[in-house]
LUMBARO-125025 format. One line per field, with one value per residue (C-alpha): residue in one letter; x, y, z; residue number from 0. Coordinates in steps of 0.001 Angstrom, whole numbers, plus 500000, padded with zeros to 6 digits. Layout:
N
residuo	[a;...]
x	[X;...]
y	[Y;...]
z	[Z;...]
num	[NUM;...]
***
This chain:
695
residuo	[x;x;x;x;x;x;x;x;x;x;x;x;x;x;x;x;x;x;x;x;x;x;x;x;x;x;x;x;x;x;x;x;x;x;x;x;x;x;x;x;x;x;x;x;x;x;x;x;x;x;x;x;x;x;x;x;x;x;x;x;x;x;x;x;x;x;x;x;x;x;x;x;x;x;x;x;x;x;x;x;x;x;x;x;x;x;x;x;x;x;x;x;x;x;x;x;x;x;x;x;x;x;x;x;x;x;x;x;x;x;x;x;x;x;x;x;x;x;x;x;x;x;x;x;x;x;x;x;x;x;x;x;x;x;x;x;x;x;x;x;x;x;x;x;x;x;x;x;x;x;x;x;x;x;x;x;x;x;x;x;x;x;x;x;x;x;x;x;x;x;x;x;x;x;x;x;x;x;x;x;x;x;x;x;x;x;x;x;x;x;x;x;x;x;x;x;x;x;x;x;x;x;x;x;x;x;x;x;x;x;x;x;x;x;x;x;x;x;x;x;x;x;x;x;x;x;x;x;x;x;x;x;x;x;x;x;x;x;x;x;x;x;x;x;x;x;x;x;x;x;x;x;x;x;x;x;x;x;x;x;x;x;x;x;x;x;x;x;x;x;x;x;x;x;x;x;x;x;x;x;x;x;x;x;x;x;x;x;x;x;x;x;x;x;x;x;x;x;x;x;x;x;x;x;x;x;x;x;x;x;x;x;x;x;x;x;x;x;x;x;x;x;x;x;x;x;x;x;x;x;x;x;x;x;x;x;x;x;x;x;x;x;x;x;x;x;x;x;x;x;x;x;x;x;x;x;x;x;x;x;x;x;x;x;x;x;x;x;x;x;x;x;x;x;x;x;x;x;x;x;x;x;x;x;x;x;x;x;x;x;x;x;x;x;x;x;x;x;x;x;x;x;x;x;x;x;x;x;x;x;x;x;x;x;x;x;x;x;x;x;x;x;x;x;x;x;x;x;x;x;x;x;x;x;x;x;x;x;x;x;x;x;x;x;x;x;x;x;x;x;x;x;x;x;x;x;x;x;x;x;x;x;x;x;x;x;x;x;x;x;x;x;x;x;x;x;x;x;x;x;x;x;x;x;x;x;x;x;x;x;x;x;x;x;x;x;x;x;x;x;x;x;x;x;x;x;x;x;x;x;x;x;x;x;x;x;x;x;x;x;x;x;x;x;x;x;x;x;x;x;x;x;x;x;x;x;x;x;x;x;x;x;x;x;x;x;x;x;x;x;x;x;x;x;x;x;x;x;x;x;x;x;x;x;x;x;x;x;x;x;x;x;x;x;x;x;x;x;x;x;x;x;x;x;x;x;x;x;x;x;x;x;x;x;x;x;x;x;x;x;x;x;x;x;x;x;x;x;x;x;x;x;x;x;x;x;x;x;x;x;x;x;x;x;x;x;x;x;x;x;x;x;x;x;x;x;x;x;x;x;x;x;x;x;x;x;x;x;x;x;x;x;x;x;x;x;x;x;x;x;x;x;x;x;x;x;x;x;x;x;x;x;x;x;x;x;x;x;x;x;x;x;x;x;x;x;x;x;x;x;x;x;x;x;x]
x	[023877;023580;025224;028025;028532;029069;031054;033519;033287;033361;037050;038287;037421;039834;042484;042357;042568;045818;047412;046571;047684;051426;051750;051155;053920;056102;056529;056819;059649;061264;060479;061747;064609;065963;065590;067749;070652;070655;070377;073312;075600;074635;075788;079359;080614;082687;085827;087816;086067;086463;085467;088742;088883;091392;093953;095705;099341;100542;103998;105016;103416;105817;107785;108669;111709;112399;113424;116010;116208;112872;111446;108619;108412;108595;107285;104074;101160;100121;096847;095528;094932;091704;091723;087715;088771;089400;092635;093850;094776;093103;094245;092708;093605;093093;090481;091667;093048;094728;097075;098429;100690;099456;100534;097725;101005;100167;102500;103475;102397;099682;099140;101423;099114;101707;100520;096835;096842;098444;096441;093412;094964;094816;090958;089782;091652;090505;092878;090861;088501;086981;086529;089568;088430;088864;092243;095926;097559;096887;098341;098383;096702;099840;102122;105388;106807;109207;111224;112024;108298;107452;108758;110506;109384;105845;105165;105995;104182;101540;101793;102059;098382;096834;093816;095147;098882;099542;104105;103254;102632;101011;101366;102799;104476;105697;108450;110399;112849;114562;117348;117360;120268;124100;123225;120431;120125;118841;115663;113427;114094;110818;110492;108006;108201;107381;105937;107066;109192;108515;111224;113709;117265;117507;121487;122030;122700;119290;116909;115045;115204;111924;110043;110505;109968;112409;110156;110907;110959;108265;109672;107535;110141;109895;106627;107489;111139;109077;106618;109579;111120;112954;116009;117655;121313;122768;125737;126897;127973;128489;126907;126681;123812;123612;124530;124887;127800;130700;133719;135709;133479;133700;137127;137748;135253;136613;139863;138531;136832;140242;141669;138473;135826;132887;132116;130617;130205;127400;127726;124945;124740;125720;123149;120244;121922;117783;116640;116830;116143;118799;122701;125958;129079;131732;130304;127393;124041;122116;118339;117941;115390;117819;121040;119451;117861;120452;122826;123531;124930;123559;126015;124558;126855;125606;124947;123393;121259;121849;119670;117731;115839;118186;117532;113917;114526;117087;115233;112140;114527;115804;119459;121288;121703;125757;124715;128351;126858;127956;125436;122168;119090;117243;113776;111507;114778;112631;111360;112822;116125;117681;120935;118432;118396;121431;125400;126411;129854;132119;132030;135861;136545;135774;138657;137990;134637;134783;136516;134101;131116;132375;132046;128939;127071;124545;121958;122256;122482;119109;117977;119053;117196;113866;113849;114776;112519;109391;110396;109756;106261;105379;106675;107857;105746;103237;102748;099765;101740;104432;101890;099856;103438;104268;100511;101278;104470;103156;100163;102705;104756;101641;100450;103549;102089;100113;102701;104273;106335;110488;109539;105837;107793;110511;109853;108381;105843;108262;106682;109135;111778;109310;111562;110789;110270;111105;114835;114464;116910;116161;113303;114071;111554;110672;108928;105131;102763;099694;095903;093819;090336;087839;084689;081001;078509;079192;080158;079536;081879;084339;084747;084735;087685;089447;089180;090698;093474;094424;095780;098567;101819;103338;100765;102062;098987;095300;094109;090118;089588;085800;084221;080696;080154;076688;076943;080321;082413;081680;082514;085885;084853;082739;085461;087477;090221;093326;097174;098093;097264;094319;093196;090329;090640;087454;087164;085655;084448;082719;085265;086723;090114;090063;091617;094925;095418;099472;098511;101359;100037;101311;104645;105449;106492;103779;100025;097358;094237;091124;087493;085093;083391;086646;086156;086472;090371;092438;095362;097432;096476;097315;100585;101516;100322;102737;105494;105057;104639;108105;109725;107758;107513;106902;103935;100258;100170;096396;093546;090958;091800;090103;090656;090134;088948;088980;085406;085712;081915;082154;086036;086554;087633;085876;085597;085358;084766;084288;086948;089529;093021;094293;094631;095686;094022;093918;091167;092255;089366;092679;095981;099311;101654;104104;103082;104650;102159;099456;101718;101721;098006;097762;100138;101346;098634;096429;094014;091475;091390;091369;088113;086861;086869;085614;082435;081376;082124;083627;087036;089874;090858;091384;093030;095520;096496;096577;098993;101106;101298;102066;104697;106640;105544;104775;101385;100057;100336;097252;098290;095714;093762;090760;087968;085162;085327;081581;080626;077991;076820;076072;073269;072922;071450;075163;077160;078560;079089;075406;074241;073324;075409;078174;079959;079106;080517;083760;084113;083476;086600;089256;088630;088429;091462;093180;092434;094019;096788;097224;098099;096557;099613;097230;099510;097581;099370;098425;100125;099073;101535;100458;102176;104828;103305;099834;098272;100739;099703;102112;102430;100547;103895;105578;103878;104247;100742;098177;094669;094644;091288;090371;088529]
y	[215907;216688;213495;214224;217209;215586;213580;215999;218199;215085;213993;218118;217473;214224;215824;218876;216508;214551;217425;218417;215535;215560;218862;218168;215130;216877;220046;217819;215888;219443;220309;217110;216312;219047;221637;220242;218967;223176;224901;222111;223517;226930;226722;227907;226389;228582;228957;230029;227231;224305;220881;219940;216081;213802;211728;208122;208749;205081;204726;202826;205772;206801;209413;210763;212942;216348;217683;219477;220522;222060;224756;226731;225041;221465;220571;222973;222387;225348;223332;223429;226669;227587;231016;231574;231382;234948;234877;231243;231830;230082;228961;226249;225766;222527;222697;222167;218836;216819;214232;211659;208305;204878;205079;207811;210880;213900;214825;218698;220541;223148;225592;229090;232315;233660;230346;230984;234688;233433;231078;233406;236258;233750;232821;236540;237117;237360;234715;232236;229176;226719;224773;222092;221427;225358;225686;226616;226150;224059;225099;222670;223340;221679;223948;223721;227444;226053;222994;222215;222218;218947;215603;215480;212162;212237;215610;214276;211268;213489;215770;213073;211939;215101;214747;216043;216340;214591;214484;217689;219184;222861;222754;225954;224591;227907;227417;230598;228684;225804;224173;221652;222104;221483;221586;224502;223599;226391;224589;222876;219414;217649;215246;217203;215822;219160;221291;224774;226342;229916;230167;231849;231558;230356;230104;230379;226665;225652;228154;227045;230213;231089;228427;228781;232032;233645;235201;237066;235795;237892;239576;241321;243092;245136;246257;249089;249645;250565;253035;255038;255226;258458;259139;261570;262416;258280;258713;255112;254399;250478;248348;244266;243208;239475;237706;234402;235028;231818;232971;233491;236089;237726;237966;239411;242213;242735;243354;245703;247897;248409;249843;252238;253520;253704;250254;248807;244812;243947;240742;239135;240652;237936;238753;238503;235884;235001;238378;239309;243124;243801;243751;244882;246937;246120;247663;249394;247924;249088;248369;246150;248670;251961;250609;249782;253384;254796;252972;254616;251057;247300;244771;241417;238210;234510;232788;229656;230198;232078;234898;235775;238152;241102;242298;242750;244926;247024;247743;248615;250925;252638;251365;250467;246524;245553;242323;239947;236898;235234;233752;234470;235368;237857;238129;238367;238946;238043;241681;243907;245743;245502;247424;250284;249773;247208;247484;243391;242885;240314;238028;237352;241476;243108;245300;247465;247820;251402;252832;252246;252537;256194;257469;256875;260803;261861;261813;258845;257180;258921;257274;254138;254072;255737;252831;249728;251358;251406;247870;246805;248148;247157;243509;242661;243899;241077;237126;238608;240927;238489;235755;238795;239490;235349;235201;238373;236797;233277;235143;237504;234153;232887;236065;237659;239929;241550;241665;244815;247243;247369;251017;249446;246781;249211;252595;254389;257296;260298;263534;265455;264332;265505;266223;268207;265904;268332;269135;271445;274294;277819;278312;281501;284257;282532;279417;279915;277662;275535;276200;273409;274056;271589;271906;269896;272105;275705;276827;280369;280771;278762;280650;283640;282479;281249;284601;285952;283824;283517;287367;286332;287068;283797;281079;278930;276523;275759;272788;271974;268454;268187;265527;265174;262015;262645;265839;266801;269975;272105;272006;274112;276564;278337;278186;281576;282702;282572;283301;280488;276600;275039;271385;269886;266576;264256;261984;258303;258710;261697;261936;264728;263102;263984;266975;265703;262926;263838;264252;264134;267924;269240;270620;273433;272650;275109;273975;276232;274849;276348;275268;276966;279612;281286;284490;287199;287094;289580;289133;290480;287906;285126;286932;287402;283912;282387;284683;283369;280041;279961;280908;278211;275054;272631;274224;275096;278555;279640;281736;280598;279201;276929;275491;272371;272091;270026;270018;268363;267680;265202;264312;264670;266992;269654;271122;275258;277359;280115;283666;283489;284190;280627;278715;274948;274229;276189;274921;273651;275815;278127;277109;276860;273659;271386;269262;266457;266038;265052;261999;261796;261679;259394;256838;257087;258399;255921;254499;253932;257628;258380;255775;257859;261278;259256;257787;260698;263312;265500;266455;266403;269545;268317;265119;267083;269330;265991;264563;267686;268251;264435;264080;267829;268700;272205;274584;276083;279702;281809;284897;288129;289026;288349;285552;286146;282992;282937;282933;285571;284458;281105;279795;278021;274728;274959;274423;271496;273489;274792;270968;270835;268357;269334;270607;267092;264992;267468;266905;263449;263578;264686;262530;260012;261137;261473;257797;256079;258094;257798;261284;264688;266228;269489;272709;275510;278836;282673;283550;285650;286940;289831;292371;294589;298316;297219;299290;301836;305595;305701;305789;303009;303527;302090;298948;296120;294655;297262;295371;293157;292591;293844;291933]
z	[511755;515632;516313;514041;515583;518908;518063;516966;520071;521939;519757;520340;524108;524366;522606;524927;527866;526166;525775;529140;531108;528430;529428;533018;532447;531323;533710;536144;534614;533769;537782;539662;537300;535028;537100;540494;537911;536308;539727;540973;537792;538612;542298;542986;545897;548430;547434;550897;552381;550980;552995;553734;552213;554009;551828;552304;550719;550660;551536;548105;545729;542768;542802;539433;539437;538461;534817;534860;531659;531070;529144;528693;524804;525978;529410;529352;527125;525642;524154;527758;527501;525614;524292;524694;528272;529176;526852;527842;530855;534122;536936;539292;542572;544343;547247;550901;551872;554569;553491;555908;555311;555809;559394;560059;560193;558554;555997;556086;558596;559065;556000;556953;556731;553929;551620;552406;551677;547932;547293;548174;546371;543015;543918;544040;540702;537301;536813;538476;537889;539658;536370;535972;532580;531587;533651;532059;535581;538376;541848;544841;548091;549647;551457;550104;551041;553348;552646;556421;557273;555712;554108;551111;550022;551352;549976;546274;546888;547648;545000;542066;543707;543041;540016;537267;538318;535319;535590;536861;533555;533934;537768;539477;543032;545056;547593;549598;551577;549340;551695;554532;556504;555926;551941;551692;548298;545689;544489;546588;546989;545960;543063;540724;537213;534649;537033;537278;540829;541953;544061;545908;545661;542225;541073;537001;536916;538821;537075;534342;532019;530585;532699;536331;537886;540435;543073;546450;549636;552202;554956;558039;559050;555449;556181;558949;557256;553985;555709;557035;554094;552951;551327;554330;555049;556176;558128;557640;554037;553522;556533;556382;558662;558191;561110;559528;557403;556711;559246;556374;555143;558706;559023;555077;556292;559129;558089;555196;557955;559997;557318;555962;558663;556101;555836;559235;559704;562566;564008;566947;570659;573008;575022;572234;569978;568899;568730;564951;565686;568045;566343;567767;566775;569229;572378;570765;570158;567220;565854;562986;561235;561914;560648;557325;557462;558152;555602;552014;550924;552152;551415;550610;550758;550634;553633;554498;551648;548074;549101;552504;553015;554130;549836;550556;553613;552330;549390;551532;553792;550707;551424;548352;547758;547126;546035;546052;545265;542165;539684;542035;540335;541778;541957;538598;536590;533939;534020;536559;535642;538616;537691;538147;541753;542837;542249;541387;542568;542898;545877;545157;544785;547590;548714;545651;546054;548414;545723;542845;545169;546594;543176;542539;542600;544828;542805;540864;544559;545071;541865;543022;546413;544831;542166;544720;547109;544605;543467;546979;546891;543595;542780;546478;549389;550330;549310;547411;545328;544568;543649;540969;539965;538779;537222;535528;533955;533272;531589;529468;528355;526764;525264;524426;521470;524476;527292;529189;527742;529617;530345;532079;534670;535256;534991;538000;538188;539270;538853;540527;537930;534897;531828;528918;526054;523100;522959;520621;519057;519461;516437;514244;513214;510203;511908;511674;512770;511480;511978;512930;512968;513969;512251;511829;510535;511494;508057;508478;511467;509942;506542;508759;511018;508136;507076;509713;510371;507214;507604;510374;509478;511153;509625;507459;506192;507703;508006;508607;510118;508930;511456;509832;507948;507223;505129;503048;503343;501049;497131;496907;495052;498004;500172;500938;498510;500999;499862;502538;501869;502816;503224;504280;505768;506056;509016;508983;512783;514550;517110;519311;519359;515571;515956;517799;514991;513848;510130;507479;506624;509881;508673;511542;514662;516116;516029;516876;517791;517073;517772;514260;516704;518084;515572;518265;518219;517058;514725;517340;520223;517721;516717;520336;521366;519333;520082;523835;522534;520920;524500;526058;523697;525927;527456;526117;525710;525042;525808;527397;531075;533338;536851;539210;542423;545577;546777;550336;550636;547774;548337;544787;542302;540665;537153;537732;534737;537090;536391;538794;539180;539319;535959;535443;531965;528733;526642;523133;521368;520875;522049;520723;521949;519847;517001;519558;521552;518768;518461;522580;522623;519922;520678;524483;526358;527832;525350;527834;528692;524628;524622;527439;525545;522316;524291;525499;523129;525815;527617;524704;525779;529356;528315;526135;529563;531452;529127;528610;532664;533550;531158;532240;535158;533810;534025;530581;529577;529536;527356;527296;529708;527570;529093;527347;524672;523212;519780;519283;515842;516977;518063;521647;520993;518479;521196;522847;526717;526557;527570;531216;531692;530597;533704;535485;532739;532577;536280;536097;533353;535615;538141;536200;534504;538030;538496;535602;535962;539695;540914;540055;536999;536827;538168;539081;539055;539025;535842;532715;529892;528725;526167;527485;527253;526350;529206;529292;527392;525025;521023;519159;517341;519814;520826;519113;519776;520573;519571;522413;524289;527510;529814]
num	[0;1;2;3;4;5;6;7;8;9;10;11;12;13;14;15;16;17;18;19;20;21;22;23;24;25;26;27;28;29;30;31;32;33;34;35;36;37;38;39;40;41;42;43;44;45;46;47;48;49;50;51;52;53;54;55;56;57;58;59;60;61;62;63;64;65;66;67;68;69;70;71;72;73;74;75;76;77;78;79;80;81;82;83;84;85;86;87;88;89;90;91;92;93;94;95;96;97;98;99;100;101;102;103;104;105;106;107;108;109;110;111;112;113;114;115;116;117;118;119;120;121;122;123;124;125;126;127;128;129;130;131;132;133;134;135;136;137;138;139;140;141;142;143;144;145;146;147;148;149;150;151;152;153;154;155;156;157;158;159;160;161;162;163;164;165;166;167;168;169;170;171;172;173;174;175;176;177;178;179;180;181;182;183;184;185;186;187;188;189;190;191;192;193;194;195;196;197;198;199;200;201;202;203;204;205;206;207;208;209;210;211;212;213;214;215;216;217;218;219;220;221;222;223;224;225;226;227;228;229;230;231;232;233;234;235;236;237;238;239;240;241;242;243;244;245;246;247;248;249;250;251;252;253;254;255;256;257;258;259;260;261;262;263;264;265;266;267;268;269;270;271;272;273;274;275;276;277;278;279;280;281;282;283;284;285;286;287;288;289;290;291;292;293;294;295;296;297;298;299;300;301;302;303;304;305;306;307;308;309;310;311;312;313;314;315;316;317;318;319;320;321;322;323;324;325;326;327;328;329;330;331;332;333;334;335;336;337;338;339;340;341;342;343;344;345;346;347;348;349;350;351;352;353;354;355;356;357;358;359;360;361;362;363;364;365;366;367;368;369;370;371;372;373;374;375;376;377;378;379;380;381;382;383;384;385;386;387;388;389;390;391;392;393;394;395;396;397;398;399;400;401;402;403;404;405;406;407;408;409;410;411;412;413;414;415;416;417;418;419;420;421;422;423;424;425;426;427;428;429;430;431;432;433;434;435;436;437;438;439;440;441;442;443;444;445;446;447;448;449;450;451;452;453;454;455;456;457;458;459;460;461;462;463;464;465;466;467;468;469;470;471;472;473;474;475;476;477;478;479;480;481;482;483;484;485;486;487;488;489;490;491;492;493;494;495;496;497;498;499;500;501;502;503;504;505;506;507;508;509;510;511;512;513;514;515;516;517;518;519;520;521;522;523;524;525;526;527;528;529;530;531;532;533;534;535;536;537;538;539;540;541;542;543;544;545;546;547;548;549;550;551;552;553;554;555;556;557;558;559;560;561;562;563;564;565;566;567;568;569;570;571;572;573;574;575;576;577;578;579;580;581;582;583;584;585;586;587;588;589;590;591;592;593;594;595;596;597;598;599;600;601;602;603;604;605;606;607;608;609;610;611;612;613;614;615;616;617;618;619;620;621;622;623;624;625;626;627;628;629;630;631;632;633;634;635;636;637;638;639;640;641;642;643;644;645;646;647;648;649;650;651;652;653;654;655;656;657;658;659;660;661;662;663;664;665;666;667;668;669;670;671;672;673;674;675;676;677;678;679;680;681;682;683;684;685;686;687;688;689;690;691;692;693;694]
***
């Protein structure tokens, strides 16, 4: 029996020791091998500083030529492009290298600062990876921005060498000067099988529609003519600045100025014949930067190239581009509306062009500047923008369904040119207006408010937007007996944005909105309300104000709930404003600020005087001088603004509000309607609204 029972420990003991010494094996297989090959997948090598490799282009290398006739249907392969990918769209840039010929030469020469910053502007990108296998578009490290800075031949040899060049098949190759001199052709001269040119100075029978992308070229000069911008009196009207013109350009301009002073032609000082900035007018010497400041109209004629770039710097001085070059494709025509901010003319016509350009108004020639001007900053104004601006587009080709809106690429954020969106007739006396209460669980309140309202002469029908999904409103026969109609509508989601859904049941034009614990107003503060309301359509007209703040010690802006004179918000609890603008918040505002308000259950009421201030410019109406707003029936832990942090999260809403929308719309003003007489000791008779609350 004992030596049984030995022998068993003795068999447990070896089989603890086996298992001890495969154990042992095998974290130390998992140690020395597996874990060196994970941690050498998991490092990212630097991406700005790639070891520069150095590459033997031999001499007899194909060279496959260029396709002429490609599209974005044909040449690229869409199946590149994975969709789990961050929506398919990737782009891999090739790490630094030196190529050189067999003779030991270096072919191109060193990488411009403008092609670095791009190609760094693509690696800090969302756009980018450093994963070929995962990539949609493949961009050479090879400078090809200017065609006179390296060798035609070479640089294609080079090129068709890369990895996965592949005919150049999903390859992006950027150029900004095209021509070698006498030709200056309008597409870069290098042999580059499918691969997509964004260029400059495309013509319409060079450009690839819907696969190559018309880009800008960068100016420096731009950058100071764009930071003293403004739109002042210009005492010349038409100026030509490019110094480069063909003689018989020179002499047609020359002769059109003789005959009409407000067209100027510059032309080089003989004295500064390489000094860009310095141009002469007869005996007078003018700066580069002021004659395009001070010019209402650029005019832009080919020159040794299709396009230089005297566009670019008029644009960023605000001075109108003429452009007289036939067929030319401007910049991103793909998405820019360019008749927005350029006059195309005739390169054949121009001894009728004063005549059509003088009448031209002074404020559509405002228009015109403000647009090319913010053009400029937006599409134009460094190589990083325009290379964010060709991504953008490449990225919108493949996932049209999600692209840009016209009004997104061309319309610019002009608050001082705010319009009113409702053009709307004068409304008669018989218009009323629609009750909107929101409501969760407060039933008391709301069957007395329903109550209530249900007695002004001007409603028309209520309607209770029940946001509880957990309990049911109640069974129909409790609810009050009103002689106006009344529908309950049941949401599937517990959201604040509930309430400015544009339901089919909202007939009036008028809404008044009204939070289920506003019972302490009168009939006549509703009735007057709405009277101001019907002056003022476009605005909110409401009761209780609030106000925003700069606070300097936190550089930020401020929520104040505070009673003061000034007013920029007037909370939703119980407004009036235009059935409109439930289809405005719905639909146009920005969904990320509606997913805001949604998340956190707070600031509807701000977003709705966000959206109504950005889109006319306009401050809401506080009518009454009533401020005290609080329910006295209800109960605190009842309401929503009795949570501590509920001034912190409403601050946090405008300026995160302020942020998406990229200015602060809010107006504040110190200005209260109140009923004419209300104060004043005379008849009850003889006011029209005499239970109005005092302070």
């Amino acid at each position: 029996m004992f030596i049984r029972l030995a022998c068993c420990r003795l068999l447990r003991h070896r089989k603890f020791i086996y298992l001890s010494i495969f154990i042992s094996f095998l974290l130390s297989f998992v140690y020395v091998v597996v874990v060196p090959q994970v941690l050498k997948l998991l490092q990212k090598p630097p991406v700005k500083t790639h070891e520069i490799h150095q590459y033997v282009v031999p001499g007899d290398s194909p060279i496959v030529s260029t396709y002429s006739q490609c599209t974005f249907y044909d040449c690229f392969n869409i199946y590149r492009c994975n969709h789990k990918f961050n929506g398919g769209f990737k782009v891999y840039v090739y790490p630094m290298a030196r190529h050189i010929d067999s003779d030991g030469i270096s072919i191109g020469a060193k990488m411009s600062k403008e092609y670095r910053s791009m190609l760094n502007a693509i690696v800090e990108s969302h756009y980018y990876t450093q994963n070929p296998e995962e990539a949609c578009v493949f961009v050479p490290s090879i400078d090809t921005l200017n065609q006179n800075r390296f060798r035609v031949k070479e640089t294609s040899q080079a090129l068709a060498l890369l990895p996965y060049w592949n005919d150049g098949q999903n390859h992006l190759v950027f150029n900004m000067v095209p021509g070698t001199a006498p030709d200056y052709k309008t597409v870069v001269d290098l042999s580059i099988g499918k691969a997509m040119v964004a260029g400059v100075g495309f013509d319409s029978w060079t450009y690839r529609s819907s696969f190559d992308i018309s880009i800008s070229i960068y100016s420096d000069f731009a950058i100071s003519l764009n930071n003293n911008y403004t739109f002042r009196y210009r005492p010349i009207f038409i100026t030509t600045v490019q110094t480069n013109l063909h003689s018989d350009f020179i002499t047609y301009l020359k002769s059109i100025e003789k005959q009409n002073s407000l067209i100027k032609v510059m032309g080089k000082c003989s004295n500064s014949k390489h000094n860009r900035s310095i141009l002469c007018h007869g005996n007078s010497t003018y700066n580069y930067a002021n004659i395009l400041a001070e010019s209402v109209f650029c005019l832009i004629l080919p020159g040794p190239r299709l396009i230089d770039t005297t566009l670019v710097d008029s644009l960023a001085a605000g001075c109108i581009p003429i452009v007289a070059i036939n067929h030319v494709v401007l910049p991103f025509l793909e998405v820019i509306d360019w008749k927005r901010a350029v006059i195309f003319w005739s390169e054949t016509e121009l001894d009728a062009l004063l005549d059509v350009v003088s009448g031209i108004p002074l404020d559509r020639r405002k228009e015109m500047s403000a647009q090319g001007h913010w053009i400029y900053q937006k599409y134009l104004s460094s190589p990083q923008v325009i290379t964010m601006t060709t991504l953008k587009i490449l990225s919108q080709r493949l996932h049209p369904h999600s692209s840009d809106f016209y009004e997104d690429w061309n319309l610019r954020p002009n608050p001082e040119s705010a319009r009113n969106p409702l053009f709307l007739p004068y409304l008669s006396e018989s218009s009323g207006f629609t009750a909107i209460i929101l409501s969760y669980n407060r039933i008391d309140s709301l069957f007395k408010l329903i109550n209530m309202i249900s007695k002004a002469p001007s409603l028309q029908k209520i309607i209770v937007v029940w946001n509880n999904q957990y309990k049911s409103p109640p069974h129909f026969s409790v609810w009050p007996k009103v002689d106006v109609m009344l529908k309950v509508i049941q949401t599937t989601e517990n959201k604040l944005s509930n309430r400015f859904f544009p339901y089919k049941e909202i007939e009036t034009e008028a809404v008044l909105s009204l939070d289920d614990d506003i019972i302490m107003l009168t009939l006549d503060e509703i009735e007057f309300g709405f009277q101001v309301w019907k002056e003022f359509p476009d605005h909110i007209v409401g009761y209780p104000s609030r106000t925003h703040v700069w606070n300097n010690k936190t550089n930020s802006w401020k929520y104040e709930s505070e009673w003061k004179n000034e007013i920029s918000m007037v909370l939703t609890g119980a407004a009036f404003y235009h059935k409109y603008w439930h289809h405005a918040y719905t639909y146009i505002m920005p969904s990320n600020i509606k997913q805001w308000v949604d998340d956190h259950m707070n600031c509807e009421d701000i977003a709705m005087n966000f959206l109504v201030s950005n889109t006319t410019n306009k401050a809401p109406i506080k009518v009454t001088p009533k401020k005290k707003f609080k329910c006295p029936q209800c109960l605190n832990t009842e309401m929503l603004s009795t949570d501590q942090g509920h001034m912190a999260t409403r601050t946090s809403c405008i300026n995160r509000f302020v942020s998406i929308y990229g200015r602060m719309p809010l107006k504040t003003v110190e200005y209260r309607v109140d009923p004419v007489l209300y104060k004043d000791a005379f008849p009850k008779k003889l006011k029209k609204y005499n239970n109005i609350g005092e302070l």
